[in-house]
N, C-alpha and C positions, 0 to 999 in steps of 0.2 A: 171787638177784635179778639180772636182765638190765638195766642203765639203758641199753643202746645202745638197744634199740627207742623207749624214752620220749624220750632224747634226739632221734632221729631226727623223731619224732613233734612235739614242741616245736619245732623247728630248720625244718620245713616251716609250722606255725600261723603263726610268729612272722611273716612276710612279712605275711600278710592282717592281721594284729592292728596292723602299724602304721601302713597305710593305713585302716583304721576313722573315721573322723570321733567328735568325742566326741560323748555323750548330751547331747541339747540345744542342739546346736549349731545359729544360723540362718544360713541362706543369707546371703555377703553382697552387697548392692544398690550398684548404681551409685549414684552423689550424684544424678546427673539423674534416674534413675528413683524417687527420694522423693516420697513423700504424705507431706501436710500434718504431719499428728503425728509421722511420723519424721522431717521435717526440724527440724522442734520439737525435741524429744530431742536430735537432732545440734546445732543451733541453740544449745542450753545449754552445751559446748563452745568456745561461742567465746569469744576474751579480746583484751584490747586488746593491739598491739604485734604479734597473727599476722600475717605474712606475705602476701600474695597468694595465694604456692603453697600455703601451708596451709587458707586458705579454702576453695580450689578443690576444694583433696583433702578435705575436710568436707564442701562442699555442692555443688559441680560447678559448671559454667559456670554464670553469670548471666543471667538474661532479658534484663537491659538493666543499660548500662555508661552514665552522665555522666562531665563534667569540671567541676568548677566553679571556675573562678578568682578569686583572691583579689586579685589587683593583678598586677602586672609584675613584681615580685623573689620573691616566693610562689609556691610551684606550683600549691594553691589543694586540691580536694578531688577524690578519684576516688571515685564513690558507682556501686556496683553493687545491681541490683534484684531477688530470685526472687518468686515467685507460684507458690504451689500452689493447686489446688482441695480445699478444705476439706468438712465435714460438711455436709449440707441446701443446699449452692450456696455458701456463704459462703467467698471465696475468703482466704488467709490471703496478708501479702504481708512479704518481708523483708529492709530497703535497708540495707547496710552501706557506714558511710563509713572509706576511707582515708586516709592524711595520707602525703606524701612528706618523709624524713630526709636525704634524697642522690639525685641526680639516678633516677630508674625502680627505686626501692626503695620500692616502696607498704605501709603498714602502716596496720592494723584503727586505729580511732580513737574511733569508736561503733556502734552497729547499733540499729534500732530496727522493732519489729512494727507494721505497719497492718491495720486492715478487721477488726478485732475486734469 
């Protein structure tokens, strides 16, 4: 039995077999380019205490950014807004508030769905 040629033979496959993508695997999507139900799914992910950067990198920029101040020695509330278009027109909309711990260190606090 000859194993040079099988070696050979293996040793040139093995290149293309490890750039393969696996079976099932889906494309993945920008945050801003989410429809309503996979912002949903991603949306279940969130927990109190993320970060800003981690929000971003979950759902991508925000439609719209507030401040809501609380008095003078508080930082007060940074409440960001997305809006998908949903099923049959019905648009789904989803505002997450953060809380400041240390001067421009914004964390998750609550989040809540509207237009349901």
């Amino acid at each position: 039995m000859k194993p040079f040629p099988t070696l050979v033979f293996l040793a040139a496959l093995f290149p293309s077999l490890a750039c393969a993508a696996p079976a099932g695997a889906e494309a993945s999507r920008s945050p801003e380019n989410l429809n309503l139900a996979q912002a949903e799914r991603q949306a279940a992910d969130l927990k109190q205490g993320m970060s800003i950067e981690d929000v971003q990198a979950l759902l991508g920029k925000p439609r719209r950014t507030a401040l809501k101040s609380s008095g003078a020695s508080a930082p007060g509330t940074l409440q960001w807004t997305y809006n998908w278009a949903g099923a049959l027109s019905t648009p789904g909309s989803l505002r997450i508030d953060f809380v400041s711990k240390t001067p421009n260190a914004w964390y998750v606090n609550s989040w809540e769905w509207s237009n349901y």
